[in-house]
ROLUM-298634 format. One record per residue (C-alpha): x, y, z; residue in one letter. Coordinates in steps of 0.25 Angstrom, whole numbers, padded with zeros to 4 digits, always signed. Layout:
! ROLUM-298634
XYZA
...
END
This chain:
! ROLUM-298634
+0100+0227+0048X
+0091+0217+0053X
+0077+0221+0059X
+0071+0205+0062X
+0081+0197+0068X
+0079+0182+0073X
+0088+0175+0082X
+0086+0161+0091X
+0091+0156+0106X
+0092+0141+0105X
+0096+0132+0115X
+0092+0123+0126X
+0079+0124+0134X
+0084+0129+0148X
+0095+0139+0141X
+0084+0153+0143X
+0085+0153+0129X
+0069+0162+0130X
+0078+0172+0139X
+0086+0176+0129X
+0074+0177+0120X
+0067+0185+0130X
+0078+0193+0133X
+0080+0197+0118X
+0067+0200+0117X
+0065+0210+0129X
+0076+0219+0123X
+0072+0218+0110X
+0056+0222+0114X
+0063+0234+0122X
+0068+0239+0111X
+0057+0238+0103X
+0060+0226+0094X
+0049+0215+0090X
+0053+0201+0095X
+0048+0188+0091X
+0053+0176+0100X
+0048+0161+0101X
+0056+0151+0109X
+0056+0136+0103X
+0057+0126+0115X
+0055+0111+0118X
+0047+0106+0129X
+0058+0104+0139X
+0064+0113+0151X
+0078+0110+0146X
+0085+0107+0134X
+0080+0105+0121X
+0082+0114+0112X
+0076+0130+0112X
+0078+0143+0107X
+0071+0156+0105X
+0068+0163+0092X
+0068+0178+0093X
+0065+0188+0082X
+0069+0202+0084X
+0061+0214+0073X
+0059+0229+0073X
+0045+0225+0068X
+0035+0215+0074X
+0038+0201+0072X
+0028+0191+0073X
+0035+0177+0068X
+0048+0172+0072X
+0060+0173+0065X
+0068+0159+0060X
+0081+0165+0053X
+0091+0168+0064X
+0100+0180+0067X
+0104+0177+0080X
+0106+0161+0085X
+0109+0158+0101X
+0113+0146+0103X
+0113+0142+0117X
+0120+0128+0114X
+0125+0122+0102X
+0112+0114+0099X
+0106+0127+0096X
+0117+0132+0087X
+0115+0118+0077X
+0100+0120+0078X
+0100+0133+0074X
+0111+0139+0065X
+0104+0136+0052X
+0093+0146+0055X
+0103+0158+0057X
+0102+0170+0046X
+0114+0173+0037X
+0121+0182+0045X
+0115+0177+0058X
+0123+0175+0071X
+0123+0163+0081X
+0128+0164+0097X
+0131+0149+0102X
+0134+0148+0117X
+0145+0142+0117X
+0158+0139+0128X
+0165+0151+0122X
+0164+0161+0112X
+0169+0160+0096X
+0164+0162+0082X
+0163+0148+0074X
+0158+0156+0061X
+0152+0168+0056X
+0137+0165+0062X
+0139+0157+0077X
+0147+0165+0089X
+0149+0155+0101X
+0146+0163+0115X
+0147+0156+0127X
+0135+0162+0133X
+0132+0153+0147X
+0148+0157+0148X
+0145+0170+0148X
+0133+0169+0156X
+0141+0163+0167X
+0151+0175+0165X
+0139+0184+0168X
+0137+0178+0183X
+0128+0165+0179X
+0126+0155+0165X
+0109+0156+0167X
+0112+0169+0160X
+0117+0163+0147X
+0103+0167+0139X
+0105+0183+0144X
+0120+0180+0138X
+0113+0177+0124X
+0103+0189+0124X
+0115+0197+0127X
+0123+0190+0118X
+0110+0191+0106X
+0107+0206+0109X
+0121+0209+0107X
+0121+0204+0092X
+0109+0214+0090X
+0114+0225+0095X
+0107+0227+0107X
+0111+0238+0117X
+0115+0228+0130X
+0109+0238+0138X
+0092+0233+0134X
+0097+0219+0137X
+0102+0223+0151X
+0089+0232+0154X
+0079+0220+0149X
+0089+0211+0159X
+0088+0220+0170X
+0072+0219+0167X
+0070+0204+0167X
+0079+0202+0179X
+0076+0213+0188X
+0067+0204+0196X
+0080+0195+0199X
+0088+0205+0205X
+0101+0214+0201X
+0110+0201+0200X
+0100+0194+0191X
+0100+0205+0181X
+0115+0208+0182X
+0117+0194+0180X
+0110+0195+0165X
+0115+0208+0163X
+0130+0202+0165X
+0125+0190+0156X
+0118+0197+0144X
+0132+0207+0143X
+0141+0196+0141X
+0132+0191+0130X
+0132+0204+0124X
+0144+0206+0125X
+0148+0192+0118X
+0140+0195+0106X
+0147+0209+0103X
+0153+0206+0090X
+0140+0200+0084X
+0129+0205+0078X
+0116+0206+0070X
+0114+0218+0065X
+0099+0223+0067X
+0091+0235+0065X
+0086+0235+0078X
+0085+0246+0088X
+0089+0242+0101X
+0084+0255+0112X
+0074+0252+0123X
+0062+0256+0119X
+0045+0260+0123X
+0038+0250+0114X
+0023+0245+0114X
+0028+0231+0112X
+0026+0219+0120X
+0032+0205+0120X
+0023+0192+0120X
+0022+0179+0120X
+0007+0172+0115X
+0005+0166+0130X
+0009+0180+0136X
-0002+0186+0129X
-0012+0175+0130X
-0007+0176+0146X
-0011+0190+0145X
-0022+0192+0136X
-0031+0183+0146X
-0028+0192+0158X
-0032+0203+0149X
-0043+0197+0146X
-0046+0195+0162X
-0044+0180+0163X
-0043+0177+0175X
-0040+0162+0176X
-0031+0155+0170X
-0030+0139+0172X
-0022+0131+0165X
-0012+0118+0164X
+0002+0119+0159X
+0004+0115+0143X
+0013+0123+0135X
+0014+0132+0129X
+0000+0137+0133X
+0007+0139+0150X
+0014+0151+0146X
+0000+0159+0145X
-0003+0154+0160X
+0011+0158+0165X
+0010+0171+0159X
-0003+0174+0166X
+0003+0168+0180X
+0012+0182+0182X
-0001+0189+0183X
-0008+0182+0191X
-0002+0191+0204X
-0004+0204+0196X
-0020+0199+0192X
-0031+0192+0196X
-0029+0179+0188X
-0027+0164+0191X
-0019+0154+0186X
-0022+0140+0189X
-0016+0129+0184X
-0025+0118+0182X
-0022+0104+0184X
-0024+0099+0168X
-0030+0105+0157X
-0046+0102+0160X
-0045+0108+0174X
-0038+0121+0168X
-0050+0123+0157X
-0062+0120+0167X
-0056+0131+0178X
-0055+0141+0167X
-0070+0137+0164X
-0073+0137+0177X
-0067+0152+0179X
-0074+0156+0167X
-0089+0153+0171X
-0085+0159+0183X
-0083+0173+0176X
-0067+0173+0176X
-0060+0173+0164X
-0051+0160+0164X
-0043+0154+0152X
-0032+0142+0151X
-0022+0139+0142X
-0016+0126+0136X
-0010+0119+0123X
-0016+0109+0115X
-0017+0098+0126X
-0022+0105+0135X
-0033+0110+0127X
-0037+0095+0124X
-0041+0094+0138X
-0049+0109+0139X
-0059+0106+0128X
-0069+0099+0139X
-0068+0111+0144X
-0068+0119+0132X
-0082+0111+0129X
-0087+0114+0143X
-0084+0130+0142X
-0092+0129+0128X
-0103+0122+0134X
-0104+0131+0147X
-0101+0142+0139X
-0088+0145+0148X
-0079+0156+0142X
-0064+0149+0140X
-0053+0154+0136X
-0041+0143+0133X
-0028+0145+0127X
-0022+0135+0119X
-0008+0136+0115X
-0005+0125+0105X
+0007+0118+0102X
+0010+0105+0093X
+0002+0091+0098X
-0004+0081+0098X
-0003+0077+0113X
+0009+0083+0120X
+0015+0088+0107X
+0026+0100+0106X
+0023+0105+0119X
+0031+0118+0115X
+0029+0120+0102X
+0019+0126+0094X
+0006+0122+0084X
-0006+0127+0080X
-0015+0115+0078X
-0025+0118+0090X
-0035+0126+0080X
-0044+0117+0078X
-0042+0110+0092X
-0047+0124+0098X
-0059+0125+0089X
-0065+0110+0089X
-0060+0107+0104X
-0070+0103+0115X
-0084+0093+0111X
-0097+0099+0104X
-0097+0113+0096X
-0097+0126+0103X
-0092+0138+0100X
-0076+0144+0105X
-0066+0153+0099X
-0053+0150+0096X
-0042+0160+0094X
-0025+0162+0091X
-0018+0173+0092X
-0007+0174+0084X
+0003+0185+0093X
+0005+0187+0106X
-0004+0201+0107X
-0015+0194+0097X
-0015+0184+0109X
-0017+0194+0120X
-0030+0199+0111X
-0035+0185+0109X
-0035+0180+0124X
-0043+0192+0126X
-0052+0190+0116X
-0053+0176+0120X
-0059+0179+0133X
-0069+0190+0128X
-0075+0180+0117X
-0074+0169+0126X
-0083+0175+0135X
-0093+0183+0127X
-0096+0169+0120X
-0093+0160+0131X
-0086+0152+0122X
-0071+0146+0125X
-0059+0154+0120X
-0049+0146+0115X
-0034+0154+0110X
-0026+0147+0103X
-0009+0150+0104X
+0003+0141+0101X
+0017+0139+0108X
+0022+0149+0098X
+0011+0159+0101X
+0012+0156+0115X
+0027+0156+0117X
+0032+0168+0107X
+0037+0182+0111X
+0033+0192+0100X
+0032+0209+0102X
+0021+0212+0100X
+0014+0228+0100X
+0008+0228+0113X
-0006+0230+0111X
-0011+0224+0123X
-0024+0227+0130X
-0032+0225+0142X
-0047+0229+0141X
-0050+0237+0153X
-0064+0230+0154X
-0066+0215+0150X
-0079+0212+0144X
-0085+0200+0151X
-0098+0194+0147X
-0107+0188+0159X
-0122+0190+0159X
-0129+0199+0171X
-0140+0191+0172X
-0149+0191+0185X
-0157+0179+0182X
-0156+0165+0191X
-0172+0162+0196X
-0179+0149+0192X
-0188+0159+0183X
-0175+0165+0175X
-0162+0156+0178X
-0149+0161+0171X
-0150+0153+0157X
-0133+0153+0155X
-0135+0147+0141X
-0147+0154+0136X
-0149+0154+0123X
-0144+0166+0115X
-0142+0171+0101X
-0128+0173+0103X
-0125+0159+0112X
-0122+0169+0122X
-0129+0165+0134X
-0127+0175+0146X
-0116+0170+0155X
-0116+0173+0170X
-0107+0171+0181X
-0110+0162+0193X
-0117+0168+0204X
-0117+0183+0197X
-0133+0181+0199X
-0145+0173+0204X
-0144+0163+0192X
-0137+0151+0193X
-0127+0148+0182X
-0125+0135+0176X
-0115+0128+0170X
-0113+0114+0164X
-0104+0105+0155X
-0117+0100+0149X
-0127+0103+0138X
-0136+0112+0146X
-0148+0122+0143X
-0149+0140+0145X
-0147+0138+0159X
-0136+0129+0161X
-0145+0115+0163X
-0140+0102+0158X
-0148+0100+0148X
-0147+0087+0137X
-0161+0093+0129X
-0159+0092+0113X
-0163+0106+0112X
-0156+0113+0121X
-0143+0106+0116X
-0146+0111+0102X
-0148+0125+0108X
-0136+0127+0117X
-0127+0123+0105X
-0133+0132+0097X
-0132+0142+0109X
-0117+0139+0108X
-0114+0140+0094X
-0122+0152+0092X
-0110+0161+0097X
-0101+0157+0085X
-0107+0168+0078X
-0103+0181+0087X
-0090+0172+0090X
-0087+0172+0075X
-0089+0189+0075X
-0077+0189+0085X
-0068+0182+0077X
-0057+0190+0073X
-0052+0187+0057X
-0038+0183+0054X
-0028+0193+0052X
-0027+0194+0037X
-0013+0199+0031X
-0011+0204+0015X
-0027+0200+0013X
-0026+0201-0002X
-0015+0189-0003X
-0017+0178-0011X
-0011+0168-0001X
-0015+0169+0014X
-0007+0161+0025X
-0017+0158+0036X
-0013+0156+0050X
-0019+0157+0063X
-0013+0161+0078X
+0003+0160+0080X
+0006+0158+0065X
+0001+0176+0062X
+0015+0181+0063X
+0021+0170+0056X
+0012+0171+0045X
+0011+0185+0044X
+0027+0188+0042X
+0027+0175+0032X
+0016+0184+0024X
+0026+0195+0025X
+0037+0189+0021X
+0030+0181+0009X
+0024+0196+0004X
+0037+0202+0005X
+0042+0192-0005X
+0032+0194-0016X
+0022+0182-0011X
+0008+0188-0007X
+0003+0182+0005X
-0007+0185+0016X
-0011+0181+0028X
-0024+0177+0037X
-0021+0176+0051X
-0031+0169+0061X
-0031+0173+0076X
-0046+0169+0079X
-0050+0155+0075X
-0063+0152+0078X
-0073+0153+0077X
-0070+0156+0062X
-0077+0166+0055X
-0081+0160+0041X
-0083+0170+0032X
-0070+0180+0037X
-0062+0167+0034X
-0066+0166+0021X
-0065+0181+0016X
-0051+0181+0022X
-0045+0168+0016X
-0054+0164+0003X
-0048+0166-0008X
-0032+0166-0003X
-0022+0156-0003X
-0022+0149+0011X
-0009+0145+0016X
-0011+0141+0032X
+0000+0141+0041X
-0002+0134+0053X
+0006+0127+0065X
-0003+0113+0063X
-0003+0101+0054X
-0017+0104+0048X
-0019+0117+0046X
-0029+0121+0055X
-0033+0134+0052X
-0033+0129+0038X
-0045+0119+0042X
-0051+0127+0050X
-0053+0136+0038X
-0058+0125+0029X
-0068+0122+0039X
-0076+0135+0042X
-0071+0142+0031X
-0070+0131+0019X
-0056+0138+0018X
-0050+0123+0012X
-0039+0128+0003X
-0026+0131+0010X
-0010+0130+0010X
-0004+0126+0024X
+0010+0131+0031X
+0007+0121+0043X
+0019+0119+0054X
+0016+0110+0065X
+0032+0106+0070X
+0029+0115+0083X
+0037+0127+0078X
+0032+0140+0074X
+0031+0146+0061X
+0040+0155+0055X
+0037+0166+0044X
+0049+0161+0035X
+0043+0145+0037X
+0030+0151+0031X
+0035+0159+0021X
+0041+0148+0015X
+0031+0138+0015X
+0019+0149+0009X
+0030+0152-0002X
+0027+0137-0007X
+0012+0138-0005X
+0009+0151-0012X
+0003+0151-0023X
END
């Protein structure tokens, strides 16, 4: 019997076809099963072409599944699209305007009929979960309790109405099914099911931000929506900013004034931040941005994904000065990372930049809920009394550390300064030759202790001849593909990065020198790979690269490494 099953909901944009994804995954997390769902859509409202890919385990899964079990086809489009990626043995559902068998593999139900049966045709995608749970042997009755759950809020004749809807589904997928090892009871887990803007969402009001301006650009809006339902239950704002430049200044602006403040964008937008990004270096402003990337140049793939924003993020913004830049690579990995993106940002008083993608950003995977929220959040601001002509508060003095005290407006006698400009220890423009050499060097001399916080990458099977390297959204990918690859005689290991820069050196080099490097990246360049040339002189490597604006999959990976090993 099965353990790791895949299945797909295609259709048009505007059919729910994400319900049904949800929908599944609700039961299947009640009972304990390990879901991985990623929904592939075109910038549109309706039309077009969609679906959703869902991967059901009894073990974590961490990569999405690309040979199907289970194919809904909403409309017929779907079912030409799709059928070639079905299984031996696999089972497709086609809505269509009445039921029959055409062979062996594809079973026509007329799902919006049967929706309309059930008092109303919007119910069509609880007709398909029905219909989908049925062929896995589910017990109706965990469907009709998540239903009762999702709609209570609407009222008796709402719920009744999906009740009616998902039996009729249930009931017309009777005589199929895929036959799974799965145990379907309700049960008390520790688990939790998120997406990377969830948990970005999240892991900022963990970390006590505040303040959250922002301007609209996918597929970065979906961290701003999720922190807008809290916004009654906390004491957080969400503005949205008339462009870009006015979203990054206000959070600047919050951040001198001792509230923790961070935006969000994609690419785009972060081309117009990185004034601003400059002027938070140069006033020494914590900052914390989110950029979600997805394909360009210009407008590019609105909503599909990319990772070639790593070197963007780095060099961004005029002059030299000191940042971190970091890319989580699961859901919970990001919840830590926005944390620890506040923390650093402020201790250095350095910008924060966290890198997701649209898949990162869009994906629902269970997780082990290991999530925390400190009871006390560190904060670093100076106590410092001084502000008479004698002894005036010097906001960039000089220090061994580039750490200069940091003070709140009117939290003392001494005036804080602040400027766009060059400027000497108390915050005076200043043009003097000497003073410019100095405050760079003030700058730079944080990249030291910056480095110490830097976390290695996730190294797997260290002793490997043959490493594939990745970074941020590609881990679970690469980690089954190594996995897979081992299982079949081929020894391969893996080095994983989540924290970019600044990059240590000399941890680089003991974990990669001497290994066959194959990088698997979602850019043209390969980046990562570069990047590794660059500081660590790291110049001989292999690349996976994938830049359509569609995720990797572990078998896609598998197949290219076997023609690169050596």
């Amino acid at each position: 019997m099965k353990t790791d099953v895949t299945l797909k909901i295609a259709g048009a944009a505007g059919e729910g076809i994400q319900t049904i994804g949800d929908l599944l995954s609700e039961v299947c997390h009640h009972s304990g099963l390990f879901t991985f769902s990623v929904d592939d859509f075109e910038s549109r409202v309706r039309g077009g072409h969609n679906f959703n890919l869902l991967r059901i385990s009894d073990k974590e899964v961490a990569a999405p599944g690309n040979r199907l079990d289970i194919l809904v086809c909403i409309n017929k489009d779907a079912y030409d699209l799709h059928k070639h990626e079905l299984r031996s043995g696999g089972i497709v559902i086609v809505n269509a305007d009445k039921a029959g068998t055409e062979d062996k593999t594809r079973f026509d139900i007329p799902l919006k009929k049967l929706a309309e049966e059930a008092g109303g045709k919007i119910t069509a995608n609880t007709v398909a979960a029905g219909a989908v749970l049925s062929m896995l042997g589910t017990p109706f009755s965990l469907l009709a309790d998540i239903l009762t759950k999702r709609f209570a809020a609407k009222g008796d004749k709402i719920v009744s109405l999906n009740i009616a809807a998902a039996q009729k589904g249930f009931d017309a997928a009777k005589g199929l099914r895929v036959d799974t090892g799965f145990t379907w009871e309700a049960k008390k887990i520790n688990n939790v099911i998120l997406s990377g803007a969830k948990a970005a969402a999240l892991g900022a009001l963990a970390a006590d931000c505040r303040f959250f301006p922002f301007y609209p650009m996918s597929p970065s809006t979906g961290v701003i929506t999720n922190v807008v339902s809290y916004t009654k239950k906390l004491p957080v704002v969400v503005e949205q900013a008339e462009d870009e430049i006015a979203a990054v200044i206000m959070a600047i602006g919050a951040s001198f004034a001792g509230v923790r403040a961070m935006t969000a964008t994609s690419g785009g937008g972060f081309c117009l931040m990185t004034e601003g990004l400059g002027l938070a270096a140069m006033t020494e402003t914590p900052l914390v941005i989110l950029n979600a990337q997805r394909p360009g140049p210009a407008t590019g793939l609105p909503t599909r994904t990319g990772q070639a924003d790593l070197l963007f993020s780095i060099h961004a913004s005029q002059d030299d000065f000191p940042r971190f830049v970091f890319a989580p690579g699961t859901p919970v990995e990001t919840y830590e990372t926005m944390k620890r993106a506040f923390h650093l940002s402020e201790k250095y008083q350095v910008p924060a930049i966290v890198l997701l993608d649209q898949f990162l950003a869009d994906f629902r995977m269970t997780e082990v809920n290991t999530l925390t929220v400190d009871p006390e959040i560190e904060r670093f601001y100076a106590q410092n009394n001084s502000g008479d002509d004698d002894n005036p508060y010097l906001r960039y003095a000089p220090a061994q550390d580039g750490v200069s005290p940091q003070r709140l407006p009117c939290s003392g006698p001494g005036l804080v300064r602040i400027t766009g400009n060059e400027h000497d220890p108390e915050g005076h423009i200043s043009e003097n030759a000497a003073n410019r050499i100095a405050m760079t060097q003030k700058r730079a001399a944080k990249l030291p202790a910056m480095i110490k916080e830097m976390a290695p990458p996730i190294l797997v099977n260290p002793t490997a001849p043959v490493f594939l390297v990745g970074w941020g959204s590609t881990k679970g990918n690469i980690l089954e593909a190594v996995e897979r690859l081992n299982a079949q005689g081929i020894e391969v290991g893996a080095a994983v990065f989540k924290d970019m820069w600044p990059m240590d050196r000399q941890v680089v080099e003991k974990a990669l020198t001497g290994k066959q490097l194959i990088m698997v990246e979602q850019n043209a360049s390969g980046q990562l790979g570069r990047l590794l040339a660059q500081e660590a002189g790291i110049c001989a490597f292999d690349t996976i690269l994938k830049y359509d604006g569609r995720p990797f999959f572990p078998d896609y990976i598998v197949q290219k490494a076997k023609e690169l090993v050596k």
